[in-house]
VMD Tcl script that draws the C-alpha trace (Angstrom):
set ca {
  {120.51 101.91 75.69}
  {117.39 103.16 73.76}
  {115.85 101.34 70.84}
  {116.47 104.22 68.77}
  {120.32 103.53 68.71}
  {119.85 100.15 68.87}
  {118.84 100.14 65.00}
  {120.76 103.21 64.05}
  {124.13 101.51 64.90}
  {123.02 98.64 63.02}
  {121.79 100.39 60.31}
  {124.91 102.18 59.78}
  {127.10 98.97 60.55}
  {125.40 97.09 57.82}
  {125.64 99.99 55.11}
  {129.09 100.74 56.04}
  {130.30 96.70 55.57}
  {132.17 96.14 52.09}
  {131.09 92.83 52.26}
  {127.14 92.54 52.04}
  {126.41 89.99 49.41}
  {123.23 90.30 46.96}
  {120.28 90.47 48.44}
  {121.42 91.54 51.90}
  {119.46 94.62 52.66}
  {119.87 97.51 55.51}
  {118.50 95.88 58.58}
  {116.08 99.03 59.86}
  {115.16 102.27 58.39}
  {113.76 103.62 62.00}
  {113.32 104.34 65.63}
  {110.32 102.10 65.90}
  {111.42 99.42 62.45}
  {112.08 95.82 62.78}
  {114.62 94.86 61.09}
  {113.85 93.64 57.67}
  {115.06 90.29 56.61}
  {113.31 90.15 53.57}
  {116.58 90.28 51.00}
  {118.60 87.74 53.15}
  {118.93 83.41 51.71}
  {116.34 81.36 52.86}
  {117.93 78.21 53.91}
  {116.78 74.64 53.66}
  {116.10 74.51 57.62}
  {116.80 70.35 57.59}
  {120.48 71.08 58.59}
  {120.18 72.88 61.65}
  {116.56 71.65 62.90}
  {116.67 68.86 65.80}
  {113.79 67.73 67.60}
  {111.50 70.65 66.63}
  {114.30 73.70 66.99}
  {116.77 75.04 64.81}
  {120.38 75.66 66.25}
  {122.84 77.61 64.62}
  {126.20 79.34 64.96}
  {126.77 82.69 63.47}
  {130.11 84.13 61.78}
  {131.34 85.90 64.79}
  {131.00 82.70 66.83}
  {127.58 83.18 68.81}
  {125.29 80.22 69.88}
  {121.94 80.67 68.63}
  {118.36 78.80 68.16}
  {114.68 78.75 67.33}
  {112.80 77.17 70.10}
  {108.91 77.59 67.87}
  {107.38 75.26 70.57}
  {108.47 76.84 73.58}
  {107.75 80.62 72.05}
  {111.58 82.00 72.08}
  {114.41 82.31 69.76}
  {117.58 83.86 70.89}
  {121.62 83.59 71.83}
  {124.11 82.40 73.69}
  {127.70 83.67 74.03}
  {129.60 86.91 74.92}
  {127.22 90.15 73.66}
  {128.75 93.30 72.86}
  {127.89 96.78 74.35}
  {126.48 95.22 77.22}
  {127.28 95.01 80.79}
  {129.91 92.39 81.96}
  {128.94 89.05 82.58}
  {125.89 89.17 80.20}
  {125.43 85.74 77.86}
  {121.80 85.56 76.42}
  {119.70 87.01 74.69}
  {115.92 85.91 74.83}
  {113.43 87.13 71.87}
  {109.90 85.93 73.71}
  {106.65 87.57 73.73}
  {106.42 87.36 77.65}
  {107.84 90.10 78.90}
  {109.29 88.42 81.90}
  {111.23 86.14 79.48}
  {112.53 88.10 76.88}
  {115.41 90.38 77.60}
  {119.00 89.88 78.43}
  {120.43 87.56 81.11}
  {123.81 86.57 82.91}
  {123.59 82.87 83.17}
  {125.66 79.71 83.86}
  {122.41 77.59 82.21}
  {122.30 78.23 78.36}
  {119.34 77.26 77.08}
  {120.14 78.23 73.29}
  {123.26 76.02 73.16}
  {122.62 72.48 71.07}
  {121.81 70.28 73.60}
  {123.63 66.85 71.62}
  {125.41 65.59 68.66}
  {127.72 67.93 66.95}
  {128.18 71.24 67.10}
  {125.35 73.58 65.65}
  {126.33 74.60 61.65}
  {127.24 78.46 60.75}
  {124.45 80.23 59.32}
  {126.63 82.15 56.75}
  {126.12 85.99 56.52}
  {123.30 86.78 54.06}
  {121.56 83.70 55.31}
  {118.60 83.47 57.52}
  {116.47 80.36 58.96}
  {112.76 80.27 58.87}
  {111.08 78.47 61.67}
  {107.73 78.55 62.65}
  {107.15 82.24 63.15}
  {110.65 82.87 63.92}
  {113.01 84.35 61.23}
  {116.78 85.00 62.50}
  {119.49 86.09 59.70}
  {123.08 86.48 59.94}
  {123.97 90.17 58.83}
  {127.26 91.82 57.52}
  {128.88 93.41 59.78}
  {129.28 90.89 62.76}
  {125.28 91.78 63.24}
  {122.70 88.79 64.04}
  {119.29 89.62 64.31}
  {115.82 88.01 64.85}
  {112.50 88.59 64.07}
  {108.37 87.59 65.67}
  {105.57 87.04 63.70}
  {104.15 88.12 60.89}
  {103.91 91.25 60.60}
  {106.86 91.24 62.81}
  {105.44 92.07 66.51}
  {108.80 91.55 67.80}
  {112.55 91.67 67.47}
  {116.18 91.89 68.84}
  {119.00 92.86 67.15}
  {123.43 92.01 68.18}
  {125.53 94.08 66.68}
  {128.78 95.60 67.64}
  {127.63 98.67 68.71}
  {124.76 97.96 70.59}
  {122.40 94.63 71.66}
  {119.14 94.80 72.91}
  {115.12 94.02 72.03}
  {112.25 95.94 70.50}
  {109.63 97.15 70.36}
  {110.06 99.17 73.87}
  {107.54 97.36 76.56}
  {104.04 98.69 76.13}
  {102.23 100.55 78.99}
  {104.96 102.69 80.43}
  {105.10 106.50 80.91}
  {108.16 108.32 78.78}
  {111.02 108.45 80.74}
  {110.57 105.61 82.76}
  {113.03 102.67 82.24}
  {112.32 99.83 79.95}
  {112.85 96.10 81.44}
  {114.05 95.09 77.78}
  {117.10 96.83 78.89}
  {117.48 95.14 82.15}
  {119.61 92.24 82.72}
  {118.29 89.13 84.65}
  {120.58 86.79 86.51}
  {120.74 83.48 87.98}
  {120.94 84.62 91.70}
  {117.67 84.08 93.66}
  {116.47 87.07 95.85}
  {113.87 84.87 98.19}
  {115.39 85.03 101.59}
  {116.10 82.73 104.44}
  {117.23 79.05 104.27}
  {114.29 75.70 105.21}
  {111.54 77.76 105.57}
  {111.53 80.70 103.14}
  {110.28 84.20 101.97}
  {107.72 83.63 99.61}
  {108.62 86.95 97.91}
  {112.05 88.70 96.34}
  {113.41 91.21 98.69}
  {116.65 92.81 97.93}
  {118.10 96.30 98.59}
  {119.04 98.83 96.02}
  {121.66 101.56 95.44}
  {120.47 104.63 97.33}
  {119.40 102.77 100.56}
  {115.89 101.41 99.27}
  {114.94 97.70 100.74}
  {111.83 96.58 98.21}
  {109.62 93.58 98.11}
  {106.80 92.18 95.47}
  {104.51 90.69 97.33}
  {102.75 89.41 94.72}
  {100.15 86.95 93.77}
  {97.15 87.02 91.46}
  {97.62 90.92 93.05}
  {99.25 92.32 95.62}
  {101.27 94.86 96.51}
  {105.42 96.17 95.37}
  {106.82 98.63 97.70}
  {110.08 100.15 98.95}
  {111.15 101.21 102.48}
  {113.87 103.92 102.96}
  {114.66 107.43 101.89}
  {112.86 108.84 99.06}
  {114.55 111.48 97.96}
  {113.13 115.22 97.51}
  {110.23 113.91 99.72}
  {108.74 116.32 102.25}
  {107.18 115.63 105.22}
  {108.80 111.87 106.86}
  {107.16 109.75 104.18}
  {109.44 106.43 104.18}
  {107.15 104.51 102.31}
  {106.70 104.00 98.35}
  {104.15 101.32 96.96}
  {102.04 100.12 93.92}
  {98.93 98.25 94.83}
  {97.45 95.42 92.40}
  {94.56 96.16 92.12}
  {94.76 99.43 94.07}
  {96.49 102.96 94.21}
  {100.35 103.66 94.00}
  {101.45 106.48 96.11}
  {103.82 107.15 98.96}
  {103.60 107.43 102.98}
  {105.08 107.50 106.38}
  {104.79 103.67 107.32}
  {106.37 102.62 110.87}
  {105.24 99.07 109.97}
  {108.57 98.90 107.86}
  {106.41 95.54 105.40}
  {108.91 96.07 102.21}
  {112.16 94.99 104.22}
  {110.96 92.61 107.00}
  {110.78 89.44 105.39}
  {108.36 86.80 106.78}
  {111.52 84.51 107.89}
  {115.54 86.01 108.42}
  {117.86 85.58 106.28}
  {120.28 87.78 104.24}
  {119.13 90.09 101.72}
  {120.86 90.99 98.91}
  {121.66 94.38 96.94}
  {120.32 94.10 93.20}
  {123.14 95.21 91.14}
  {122.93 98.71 88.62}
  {121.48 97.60 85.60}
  {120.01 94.15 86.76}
  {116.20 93.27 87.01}
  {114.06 91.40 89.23}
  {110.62 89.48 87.69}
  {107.80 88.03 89.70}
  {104.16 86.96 89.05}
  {102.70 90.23 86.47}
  {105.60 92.56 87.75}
  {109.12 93.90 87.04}
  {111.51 96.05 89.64}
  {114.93 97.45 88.05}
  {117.41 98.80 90.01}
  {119.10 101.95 88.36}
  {121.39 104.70 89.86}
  {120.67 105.30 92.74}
  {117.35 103.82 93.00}
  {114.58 101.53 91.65}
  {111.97 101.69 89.51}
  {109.35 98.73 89.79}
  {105.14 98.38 87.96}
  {103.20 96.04 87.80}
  {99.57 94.73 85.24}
  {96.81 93.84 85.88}
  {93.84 92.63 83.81}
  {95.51 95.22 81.04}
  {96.65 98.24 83.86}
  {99.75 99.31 84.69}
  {101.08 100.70 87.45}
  {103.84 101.46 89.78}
  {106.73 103.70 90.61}
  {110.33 105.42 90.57}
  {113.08 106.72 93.02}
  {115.87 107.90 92.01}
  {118.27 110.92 93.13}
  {116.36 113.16 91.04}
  {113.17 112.70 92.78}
  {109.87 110.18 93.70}
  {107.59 109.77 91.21}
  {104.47 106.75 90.91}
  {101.97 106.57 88.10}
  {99.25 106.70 86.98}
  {99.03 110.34 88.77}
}
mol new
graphics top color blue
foreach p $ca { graphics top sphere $p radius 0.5 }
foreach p [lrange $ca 0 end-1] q [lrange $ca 1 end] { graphics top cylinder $p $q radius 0.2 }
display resetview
């Protein structure tokens, strides 16, 4: 799922609907457009705001709010065109935070008193520096700031965030697209892992051993490697690159337990650093005081940047 067809489907589901009222205009014109919410209803916020955030349900029966204080807006409920099982979607500058998730603990749901009101299509709700309309076309979206830094769109065809995370070569996968779930991937029981570890599709085991810095590296096969390297790794601060390691660091956590297999499509944050798993294989980076760095496997080859 690539921004670009994010807001083309919406686009053309929002030209396409009969039923746009006055005022409602095309949502994006662009790859690389926000949507523009300029032509939709301002409503009187008063009706939806409680304690500070604005809750709202839109026509097509999502759960939805604008959380100013705590720096997110987004919804709850079931999202179309992506994978099963995902619930939320979080609009929040931190990239660790924004994105899509699978998760039994809503946090866009009204928390008390009756249920949220409908924000009608054509409508939109200003809050703080948070705008979030209800389109035709069963299409919600949500914008940051002012100019608009940031965005995410639902629509029928496709779901998902913009603009695409800064700092990454072309090609390489975009977190925004990643899902993040509830289950934890520290191992052991009592005395625990400080760090994720999980295993991947392909036969990777990877760890972020991460701080302030550190280090995010794989053990396993990397494929179209020469030469008995086993070993892929970013270091923060430091080089990325691969090697033949028969210290196997990346999947020997610090105390047993059992580690699990991060699903296809699924991400995994920790402190400055992001590792998704895709078909067979990962692809994990990292910042640092404004660098970033890190890596790819997958059955088309091994590939870490910068070069």
């Amino acid at each position: 799922m690539r921004l670009a067809m994010i807001l083309l489907a919406v686009l053309v589901g929002v030209v396409a609907s009969p039923a746009a009222p006055a005022g409602a205009e095309p949502l994006a014109t662009g790859p690389t457009s926000a949507p523009d919410l300029s032509g939709y209803t301002e409503v009187n916020p008063d009706a939806f705001v409680a304690s500070g955030e604005a809750y709202f349900q839109t026509p097509d029966g999502l759960l939805c709010a604008i959380q100013p204080n705590r720096g997110a807006a987004g919804c709850d409920g079931r999202l179309p065109a992506t994978l099963l099982g995902v619930n939320e979607i979080v609009l929040a500058e931190d990239v660790n935070a924004r994105g899509l998730r699978a998760t039994s603990n809503p946090r866009f749901v009204k928390p008390s008193g009756g249920a949220a009101p409908v924000l009608q299509e054509g409508q939109k709700i200003v809050l703080g520096d948070f705008e979030c309309a209800a389109a035709p076309g069963a299409v919600t979206a949500c914008t940051k700031g002012a100019p608009v830094s940031q965005w995410m769109v639902v629509s029928p065809a496709s779901t998902g965030i913009g603009p695409a995370t800064e700092g990454l070569p072309a090609g390489f996968p975009d977190p925004n697209d990643f899902v993040v779930g509830d289950d934890t991937y520290i191992v052991g029981t009592g005395a625990k892992n400080l760090f994720p570890v999980f295993t991947v599709e392909g036969g990777l085991t990877c760890s972020m051993i991460i701080f302030s810095g550190g280090e995010i590296g794989c053990d396993g096969p990397l494929p179209h490697v020469t030469g008995g390297q086993n070993q892929v790794f970013t270091q923060l601060p430091g080089a990325s690159g691969i090697r033949r390691a028969d210290d196997k660091k990346f999947s020997t956590p610090a105390h047993p337990g059992n580690i699990r297999q991060l699903p296809v499509g699924y991400r995994v944050n920790a402190t400055g650093s992001t590792c998704m798993a895709i078909k067979g294989g990962v692809a994990c980076y990292g910042t640092l005081a404004g660098a970033t760095q890190g890596f790819q496997v997958s059955p088309t080859g091994t590939t870490t940047f910068p070069e």
